[in-house]
C-alpha positions in Angstrom: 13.7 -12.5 -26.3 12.5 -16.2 -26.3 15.1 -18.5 -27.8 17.7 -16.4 -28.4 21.5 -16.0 -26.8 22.5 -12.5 -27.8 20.9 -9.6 -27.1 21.4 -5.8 -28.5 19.6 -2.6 -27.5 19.6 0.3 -29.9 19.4 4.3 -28.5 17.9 7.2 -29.9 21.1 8.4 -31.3 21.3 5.0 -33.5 24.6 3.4 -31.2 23.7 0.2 -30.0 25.1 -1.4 -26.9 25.2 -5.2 -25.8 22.9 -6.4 -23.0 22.3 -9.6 -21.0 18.9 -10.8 -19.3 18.6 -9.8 -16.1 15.5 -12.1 -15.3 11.9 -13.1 -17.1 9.0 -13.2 -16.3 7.0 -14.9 -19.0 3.4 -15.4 -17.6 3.4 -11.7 -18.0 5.4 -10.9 -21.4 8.0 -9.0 -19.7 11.5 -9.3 -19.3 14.0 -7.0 -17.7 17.8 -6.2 -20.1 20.5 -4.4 -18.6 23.0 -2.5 -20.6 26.3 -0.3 -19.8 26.3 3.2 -19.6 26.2 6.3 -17.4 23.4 8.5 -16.5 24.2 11.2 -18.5 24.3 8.9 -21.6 21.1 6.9 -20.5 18.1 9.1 -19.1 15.5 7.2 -17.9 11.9 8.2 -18.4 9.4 9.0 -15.3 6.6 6.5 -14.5 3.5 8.5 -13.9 0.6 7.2 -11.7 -1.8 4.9 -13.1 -4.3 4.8 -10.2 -6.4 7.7 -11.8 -6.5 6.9 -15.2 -10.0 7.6 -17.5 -11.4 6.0 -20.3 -11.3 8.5 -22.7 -7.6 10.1 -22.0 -5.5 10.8 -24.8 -2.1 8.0 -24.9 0.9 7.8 -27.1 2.0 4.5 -28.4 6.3 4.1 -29.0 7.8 1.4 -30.4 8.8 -0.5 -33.9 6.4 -2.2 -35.5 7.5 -4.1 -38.8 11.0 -2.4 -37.7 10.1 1.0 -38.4 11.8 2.0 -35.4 10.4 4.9 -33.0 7.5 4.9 -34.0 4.9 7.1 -32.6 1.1 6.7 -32.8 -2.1 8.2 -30.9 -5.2 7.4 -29.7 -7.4 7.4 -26.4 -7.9 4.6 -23.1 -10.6 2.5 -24.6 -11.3 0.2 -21.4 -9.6 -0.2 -18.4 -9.5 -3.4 -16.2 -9.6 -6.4 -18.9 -8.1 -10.1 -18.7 -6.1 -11.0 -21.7 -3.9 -14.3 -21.3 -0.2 -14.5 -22.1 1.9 -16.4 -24.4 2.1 -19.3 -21.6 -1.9 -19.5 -21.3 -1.6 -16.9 -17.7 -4.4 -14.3 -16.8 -3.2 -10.6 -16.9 -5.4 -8.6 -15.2 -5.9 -5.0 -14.5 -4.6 -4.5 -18.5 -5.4 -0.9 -20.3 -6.8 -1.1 -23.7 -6.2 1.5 -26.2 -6.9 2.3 -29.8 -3.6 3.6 -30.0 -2.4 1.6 -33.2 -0.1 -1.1 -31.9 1.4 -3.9 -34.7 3.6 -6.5 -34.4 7.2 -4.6 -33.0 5.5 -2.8 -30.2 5.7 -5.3 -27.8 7.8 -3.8 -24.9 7.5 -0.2 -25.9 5.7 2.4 -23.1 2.3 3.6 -23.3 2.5 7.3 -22.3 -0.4 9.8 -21.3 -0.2 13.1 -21.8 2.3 14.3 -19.6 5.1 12.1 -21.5 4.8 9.7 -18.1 4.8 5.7 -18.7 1.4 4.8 -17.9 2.0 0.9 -19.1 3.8 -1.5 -21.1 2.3 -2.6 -24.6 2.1 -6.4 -25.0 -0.8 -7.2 -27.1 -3.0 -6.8 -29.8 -6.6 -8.6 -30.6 -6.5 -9.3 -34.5 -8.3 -11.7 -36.3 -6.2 -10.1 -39.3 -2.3 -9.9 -37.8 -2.8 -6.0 -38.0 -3.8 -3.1 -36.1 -7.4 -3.3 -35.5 -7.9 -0.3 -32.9 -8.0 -3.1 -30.2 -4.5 -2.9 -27.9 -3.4 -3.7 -24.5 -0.6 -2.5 -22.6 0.6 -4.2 -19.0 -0.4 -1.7 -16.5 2.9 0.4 -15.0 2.3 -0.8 -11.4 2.3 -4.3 -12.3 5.0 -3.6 -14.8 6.7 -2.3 -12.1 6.4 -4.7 -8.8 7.6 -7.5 -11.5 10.8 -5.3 -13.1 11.5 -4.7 -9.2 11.3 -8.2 -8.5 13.6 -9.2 -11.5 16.3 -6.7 -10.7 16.6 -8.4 -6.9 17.3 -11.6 -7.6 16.2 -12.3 -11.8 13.2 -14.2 -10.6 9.8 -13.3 -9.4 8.5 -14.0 -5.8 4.4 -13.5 -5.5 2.5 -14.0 -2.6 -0.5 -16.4 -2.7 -3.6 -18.2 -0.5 -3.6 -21.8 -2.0 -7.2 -21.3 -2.7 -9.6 -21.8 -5.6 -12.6 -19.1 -5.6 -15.2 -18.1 -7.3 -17.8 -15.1 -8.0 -20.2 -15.0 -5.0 -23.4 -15.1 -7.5 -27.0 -13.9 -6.3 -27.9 -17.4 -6.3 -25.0 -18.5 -3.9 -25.4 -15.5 -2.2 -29.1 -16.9 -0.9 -28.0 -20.4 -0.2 -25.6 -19.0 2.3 -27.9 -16.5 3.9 -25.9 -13.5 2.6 -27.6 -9.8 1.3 -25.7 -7.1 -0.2 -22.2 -8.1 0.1 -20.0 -9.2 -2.9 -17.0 -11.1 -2.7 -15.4 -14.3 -3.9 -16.4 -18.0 -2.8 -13.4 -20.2 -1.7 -14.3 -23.7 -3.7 -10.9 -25.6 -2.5 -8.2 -25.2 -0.1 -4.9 -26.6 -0.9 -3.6 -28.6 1.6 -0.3 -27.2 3.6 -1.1 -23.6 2.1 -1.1 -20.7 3.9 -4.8 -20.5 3.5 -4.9 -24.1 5.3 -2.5 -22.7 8.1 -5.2 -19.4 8.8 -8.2 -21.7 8.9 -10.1 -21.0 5.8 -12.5 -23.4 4.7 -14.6 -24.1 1.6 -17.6 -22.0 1.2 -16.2 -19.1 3.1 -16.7 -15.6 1.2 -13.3 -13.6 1.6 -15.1 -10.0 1.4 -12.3 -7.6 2.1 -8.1 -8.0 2.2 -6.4 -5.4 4.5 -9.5 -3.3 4.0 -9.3 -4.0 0.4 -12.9 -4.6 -0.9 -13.6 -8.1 -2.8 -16.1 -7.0 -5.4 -14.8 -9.3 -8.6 -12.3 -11.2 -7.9 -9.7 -9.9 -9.6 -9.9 -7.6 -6.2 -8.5 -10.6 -4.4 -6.0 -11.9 -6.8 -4.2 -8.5 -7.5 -4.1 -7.4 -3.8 -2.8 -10.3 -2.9 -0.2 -10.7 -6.0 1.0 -6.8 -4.9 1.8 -8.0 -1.1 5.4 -9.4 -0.2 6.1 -13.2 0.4 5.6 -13.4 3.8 3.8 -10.2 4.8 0.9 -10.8 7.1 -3.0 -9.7 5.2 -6.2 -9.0 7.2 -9.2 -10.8 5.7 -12.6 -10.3 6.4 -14.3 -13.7 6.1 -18.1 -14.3 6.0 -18.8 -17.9 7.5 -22.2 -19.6 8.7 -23.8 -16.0 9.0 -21.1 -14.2 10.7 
């Protein structure tokens, strides 16, 4: 929807309907349209749980690619947990990659498993080519759905944050500080007047766990923290000077 001023939303049944932006959220290619209509013209589709998904899993891909509208296509969870980067250079974490074929057009269309549940939101494709490839990724539903919730409250979204820069606790860090068997993520900086400034944490201090949460990569720390509302209070366990 970037650049343009009119927007129109086509149904199964061919009508189309005019809609306006509710809110953005470009960092993480999604956007949230409304359009007119009653629930027994409009069904919605169920979002099924995307905690226990499986490489392996069969998925079905929707959406219209080259404008070949409703478009289905097949395939299986490839890899779970990878880092693409959006249009605006952000880190999206926690993505699902599929060989389901996905071509420009799919962008915005569900990911379903099995059960006909949304398990994500296609947004990307890696192609050295411009076409299918095998290699997909789709926005995982429950961060799909924390930012279309955050979008329908007030058209913007609200994240929670530490002010802090971090870094993988490596083995070699891990013996400079004293520290055996635990993993977590290094704080390198601590921006001033940040909440992270207000609880005390300094550089050098390994965040291990965040309301029992544990800190093995850090995209542990930066998702558990993006899911938590502005101003909620979070637990850390902290290693410092051996203790």
């Amino acid at each position: 929807i970037e650049g343009a001023s009119r927007f129109k939303v086509t149904l199964a049944d061919k009508s189309t309907r005019q809609a306006k932006v509710v809110g953005t959220a470009p960092d993480r290619d999604l956007a949230v349209l409304k359009i007119e209509g009653s629930a027994a013209e409009l069904k919605k589709i169920t979002v099924g749980s995307s905690d226990d998904l499986m490489v392996g899993q069969k998925v079905l891909a929707i959406g219209n690619p080259f404008g070949l509208d409703q478009t289905l296509t097949t395939g299986v969870i490839s890899a779970l947990g990878r880092e693409i980067k959006s249009r605006t250079g952000q880190r999206i974490e926690g993505v699902i990659q599929t060989d389901a074929a996905i071509n420009p057009g799919n962008s915005g269309g569900p990911l379903f498993n099995a059960q006909g549940e949304v398990i994500g939101v296609n947004t990307a494709i890696f192609s050295p080519s411009g076409g299918n490839v095998g290699i997909g990724f789709a926005i995982h539903a429950l961060l799909a759905q924390d930012i279309v919730a955050d979008l329908m409250d007030d058209g913007k979204v609200e994240r929670a944050w530490l002010g802090i820069g971090i870094q993988q606790l490596s083995d070699e860090m891990a013996d400079g500080l004293g520290i055996s068997d635990i993993d977590g993520a290094i704080i390198s900086d601590v921006m001033t007047g940040s909440p992270a400034a207000a609880a005390g944490l300094m550089q050098r201090d390994v965040i291990i766990s965040v309301n029992d949460v544990a800190v093995k990569k850090l995209r542990d720390l930066t998702r558990t923290i993006a899911r938590l509302e502005v101003g909620a209070t979070a637990l850390l366990a902290v290693w410092r000077d051996g203790e």
